[in-house]
Structure formats: structure tokens, C-alpha cells
N, C-alpha and C positions, 0 to 999 in steps of 0.2 A: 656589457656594462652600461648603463643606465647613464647619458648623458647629462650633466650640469646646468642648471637654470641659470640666466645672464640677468638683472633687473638693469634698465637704463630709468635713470631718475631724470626730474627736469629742475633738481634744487636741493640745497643742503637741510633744510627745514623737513619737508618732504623723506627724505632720506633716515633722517634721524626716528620718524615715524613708521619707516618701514620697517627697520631692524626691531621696533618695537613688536612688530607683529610675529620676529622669529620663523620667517618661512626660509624656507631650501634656496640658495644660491647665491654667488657675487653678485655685489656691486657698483656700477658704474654710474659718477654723476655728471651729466650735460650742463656746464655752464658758461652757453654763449645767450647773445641778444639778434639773434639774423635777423628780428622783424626791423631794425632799424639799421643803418648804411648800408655803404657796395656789399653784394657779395659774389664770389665764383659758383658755379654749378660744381666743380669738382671738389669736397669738403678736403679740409689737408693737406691740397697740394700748396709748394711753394708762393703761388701767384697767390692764394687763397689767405692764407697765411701774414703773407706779406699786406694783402689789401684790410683783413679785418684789423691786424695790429694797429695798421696807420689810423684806422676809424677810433677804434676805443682809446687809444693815446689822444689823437688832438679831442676827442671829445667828452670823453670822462677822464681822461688823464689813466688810462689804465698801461703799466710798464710791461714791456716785453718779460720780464721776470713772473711777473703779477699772471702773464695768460699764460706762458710755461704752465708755472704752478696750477693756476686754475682751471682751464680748456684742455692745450694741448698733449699734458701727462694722460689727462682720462681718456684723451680721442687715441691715444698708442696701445693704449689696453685693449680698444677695439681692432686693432688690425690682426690679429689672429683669433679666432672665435671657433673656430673648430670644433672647439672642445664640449661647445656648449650644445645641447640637445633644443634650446626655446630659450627667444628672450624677449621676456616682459617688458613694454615702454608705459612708463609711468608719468601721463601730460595731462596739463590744465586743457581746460575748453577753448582757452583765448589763443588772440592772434600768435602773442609776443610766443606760448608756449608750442602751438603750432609749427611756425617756422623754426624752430629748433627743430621738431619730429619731425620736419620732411627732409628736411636736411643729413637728421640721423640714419634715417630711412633709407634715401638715397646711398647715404654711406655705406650701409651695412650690406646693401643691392650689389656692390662690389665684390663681398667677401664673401657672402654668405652661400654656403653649401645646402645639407638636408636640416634645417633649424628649422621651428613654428616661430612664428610670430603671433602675439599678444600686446592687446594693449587694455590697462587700466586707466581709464577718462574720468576727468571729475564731471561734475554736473548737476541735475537738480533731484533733490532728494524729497523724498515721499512728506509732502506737508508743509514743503520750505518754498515759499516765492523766486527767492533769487538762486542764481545757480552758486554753487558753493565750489572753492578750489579743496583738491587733496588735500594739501596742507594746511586745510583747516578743521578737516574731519576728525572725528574722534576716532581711537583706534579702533574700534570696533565696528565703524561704518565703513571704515579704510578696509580692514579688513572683508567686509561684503564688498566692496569693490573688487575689491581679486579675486575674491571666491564668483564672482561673476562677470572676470574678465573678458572680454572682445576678442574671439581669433580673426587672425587677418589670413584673407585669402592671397593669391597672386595677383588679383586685380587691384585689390588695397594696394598690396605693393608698389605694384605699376605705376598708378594712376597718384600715388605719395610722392614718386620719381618723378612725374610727368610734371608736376603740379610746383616741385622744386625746381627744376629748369625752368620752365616759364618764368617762376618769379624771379631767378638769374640773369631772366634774356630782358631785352629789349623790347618787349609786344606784352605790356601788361593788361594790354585789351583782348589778349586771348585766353586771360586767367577767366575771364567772366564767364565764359561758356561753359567752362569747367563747373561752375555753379550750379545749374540743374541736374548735377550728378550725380546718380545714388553711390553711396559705399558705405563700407563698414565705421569712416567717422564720421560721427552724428551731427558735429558741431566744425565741421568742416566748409561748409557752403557758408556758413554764418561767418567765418575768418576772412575768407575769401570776402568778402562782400563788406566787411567791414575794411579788411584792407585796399580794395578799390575806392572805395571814400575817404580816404587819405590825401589824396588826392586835392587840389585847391579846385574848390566851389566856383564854377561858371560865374557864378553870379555877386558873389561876395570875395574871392580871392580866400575863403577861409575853407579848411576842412571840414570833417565831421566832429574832430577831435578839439580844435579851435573853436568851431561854433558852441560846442557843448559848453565848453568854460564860460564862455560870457555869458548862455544861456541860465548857467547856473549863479551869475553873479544878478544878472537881470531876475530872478523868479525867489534867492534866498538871501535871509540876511546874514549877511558873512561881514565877520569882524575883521580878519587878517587874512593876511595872505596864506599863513598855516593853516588857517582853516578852507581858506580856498582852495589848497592843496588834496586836503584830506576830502572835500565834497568830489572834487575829479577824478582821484582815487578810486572814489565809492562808487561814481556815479559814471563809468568811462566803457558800462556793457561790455561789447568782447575784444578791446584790444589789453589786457592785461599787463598793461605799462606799469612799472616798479617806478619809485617817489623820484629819482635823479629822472626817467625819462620822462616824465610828467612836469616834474620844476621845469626842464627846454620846454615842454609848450609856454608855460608859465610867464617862461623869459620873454619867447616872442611875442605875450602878446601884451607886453608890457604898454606900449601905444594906445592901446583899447580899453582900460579900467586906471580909475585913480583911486588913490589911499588917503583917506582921512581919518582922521579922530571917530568918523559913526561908521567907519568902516570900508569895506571896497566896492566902488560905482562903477558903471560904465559910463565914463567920457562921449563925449560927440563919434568919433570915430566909430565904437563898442556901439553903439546904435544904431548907426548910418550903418553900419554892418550887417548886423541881424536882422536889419530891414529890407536888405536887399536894394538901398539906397546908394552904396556905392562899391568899386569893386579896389580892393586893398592887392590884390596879385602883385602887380610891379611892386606895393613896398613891403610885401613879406618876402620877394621871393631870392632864392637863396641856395644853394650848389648842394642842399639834401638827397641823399638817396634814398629810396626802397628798392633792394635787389638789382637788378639791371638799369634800373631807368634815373632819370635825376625828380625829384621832385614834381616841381616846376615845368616839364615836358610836356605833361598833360594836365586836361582839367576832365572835373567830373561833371555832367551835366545830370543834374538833379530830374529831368523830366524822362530820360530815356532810360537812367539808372547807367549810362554808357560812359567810355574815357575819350576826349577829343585830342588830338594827336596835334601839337601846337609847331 
């Protein structure tokens, strides 16, 4: 008997688009955020559990009921897969959707018996400058995406596992070497590397992601803060942060630009900053995590492209 197709999605938008396309199999929708707070290398378990609830509670306010319903019910559907002959992962190019897949990956490294793995990537399309997410394509370009899906070998695998531990552990300077490594995700090195510049800037106390903002308050004219919002959005390359995690930059960097009547400036601070004139670390810094590490642990030094261990 012909085993069962599995689709792992990375979004309900996404999802609603695939059933459009009517192909063969269940499926299953991933919605966590791992690129942002603690997390455990083992997805699932108790400790793991217990640490992300506590993260989206104090900081989007999300209720233990709220991630039953939404995460946990779908991640139960995955612990028996037996049944399934291949399953499809269906992820953005960006960070934010990244660390979900390795995550999942990781997971499924647990259970998984004689399945294929496949994955459908967004990306850039024949004629388009910027890379485009899945769930923006039309169905019929979505559709050529599966019809020329990615199989992954056991090294992808591997090196998907490998790559999730690290960013669980404490030595996010061993993520970097991972960088020069071929595999079967395209847009994998680029995650990685933009998630190393997350990291506060040697020199200015700011990120990559913090520097962008002011840069884009410095270079356009921006009426409001809504609009400020929407140019970071637009303009945020591969970390593919949703509008609540983008407003927390927003929040913090409220000290660096002011609001008037012609619109939002950057203040003395917002300047001394981008200048490389003074260094803001001690007053951003703050008990944030990425994976294993706190924030504020390390700095990124902009000349070696390396993490200094503080």
C-alpha cells in the first residue's frame, strides 16, 4: 500500500493556499517563533515547554490555552508518523521561518523511520528583484514550487539537527563555521549570518536590525511611526520578523528618534549612534535571549564578521 504524504506548513495563510492547490496528503501547521527567546534542543519535552510558555506569556501575552490550541495540538499529531511514506516542509527563506524548520527537523530526526524528506522554499522568482514568501505567491507559482521540490538527503538532515543544537547551546560562535557549508538549503548560510548580527554591534551597542531602523529614519521621510513600522517590515532582508516582533525593536529604540508634527527624526543619540560616535550597549542591554545564549553575552565585531565572548 502506497504510503501517505505529510505537508508541514510554516503558517495558516500559507496553508489556506495549499489546500488550494488540491494535492495528495494531510496536514500539519507549525506555529512557533524559536528565532526569538530561550529555547531547549529537545522540542516537546517538559523543560522545553515549560521555557517557551513562560517567553510568549511575559512577552506577547500568549496563554497557556492560546499555545495548547495553537503549537502543542499540532506538534502531537507529529509523534506518530509511521504512516506517512514523505513529508513535505513548507518554509520561508528567513530567519524567523528557518528556526522553526530546524527545530522541526530535529523533531521529526526522533521518530522518523523509512520517510523522504522534501522541502518547498520560497525565494526569488524568474524576473522579481526581491525574494518573495510562499504565502505570497499565486497559486499557480506555489504550485511550481512543489512540482520542483528540494529532496533532502541524510546530510541535510544532519547538519538541520546539528545546526539546531548549536543555536540551543551556549557557543553561538560555533554557528559561524557552519556558514561555509554547502547543502541542500539554499538560503541557509544567509539565516545563519544574519542571525549572528543580532548580536550588539562592538561599536555602537546596536544590532543589525536596530541599526537598519534609524538608518531608515535617517535616509526616508517617514510621517509616523505606522509608517515606520511598515518601511522595517519591508525593509528587514532575511530576518522575517511579523509587526508585534518588529513594534519590540520599535519599543527599544524609542531613545534614538523623536516624533513631531513633520514626522520621525533621529535625536542626538540616533546619530551619535550610526556614527559610530558612541557606544549605547550598557543602556539597551537587557536579559533577551536567542536560543542558548542571553543577548547581551556577546558582541559582534563588524571587521572580522566574528562574536566576542564578553
Amino acid at each position: 500500500m502506497t504510503k501517505k504524504i505529510l505537508h508541514i506548513t510554516s503558517g495558516d495563510d500559507l496553508t489556506e493556499n495549499i489546500r488550494q492547490l488540491k494535492i495528495p496528503g494531510d496536514i500539519v501547521i507549525w506555529r512557533e517563533m524559536l528565532s526569538e527567546g530561550p529555547t531547549v534542543a529537545n522540542v516537546g519535552s517538559p523543560e522545553f515547554i515549560k521555557v517557551r510558555k513562560a517567553f510568549l506569556k511575559s512577552t506577547y501575552g500568549v496563554t497557556a490555552a492560546e499555545y495548547q490550541e495553537k503549537f502543542l495540538s499540532e506538534l502531537k499529531k507529529l509523534e506518530n508518523i509511521e504512516d506517512y511514506g514523505e513529508i513535505v516542509l513548507w518554509f520561508e527563506f528567513d530567519l524567523f521561518s528557518h528556526m522553526n524548520m530546524l527545530a522541526l527537523i530535529s523533531f521529526l530526526m526522533q521518530e522518523q523511520k523509512h520517510m523522504t524528506f522534501s522541502l518547498v522554499c520560497s525565494g526569488r522568482l524568474k524576473g522579481e528583484i526581491e525574494l518573495k514568501p510562499l504565502s505570497e505567491l499565486s497559486i499557480r507559482d506555489l504550485g511550481k514550487h512543489y512540482k520542483y521540490k528540494i529532496q533532502l538527503n541524510r546530510d541535510d538532515l544532519e547538519m538541520a539537527t546539528l545546526i539546531w543544537e548549536l543555536y540551543c547551546a551556549d557557543k553561538p560562535k560555533r554557528l559561524i563555521s557552519e556558514i561555509k557549508k554547502t547543502s541542500s538549503f539554499e538560503y541557509l548560510s544567509s539565516c545563519i549570518r544574519a542571525h549572528v548580527e543580532r548580536f550588539p554591534n562592538a561599536r555602537s551597542g546596536l544590532n543589525t536590525l536596530e541599526a537598519n531602523v534609524l538608518k531608515l529614519i535617517r535616509e526616508h521621510k517617514i510621517s509616523s511611526l505606522n509608517q515606520l513600522l511598515g518601511y522595517a517590515l519591508q525593509y528587514q532582508g532575511y530576518y522575517g520578523y511579523g509587526d508585534v516582533q518588529m513594534q519590540r525593536v520599535l519599543d527599544k529604540l524609542d531613545g534614538f528618534f523623536t516624533i513631531s508634527k513633520t514626522g520621525v527624526s533621529l535625536n542626538e543619540n540616533g546619530i551619535k549612534a550610526l556614527d559610530g560616535k558612541e557606544n549605547y550597549y550598557q543602556k539597551l542591554k537587557d536579559g533577551e535571549c536567542y536560543g542558548g545564549v542571553k543577548k547581551y553575552d556577546f558582541l559582534y565585531d563588524p571587521e572580522s564578521h566574528n562574536l566576542l565572548k564578553l
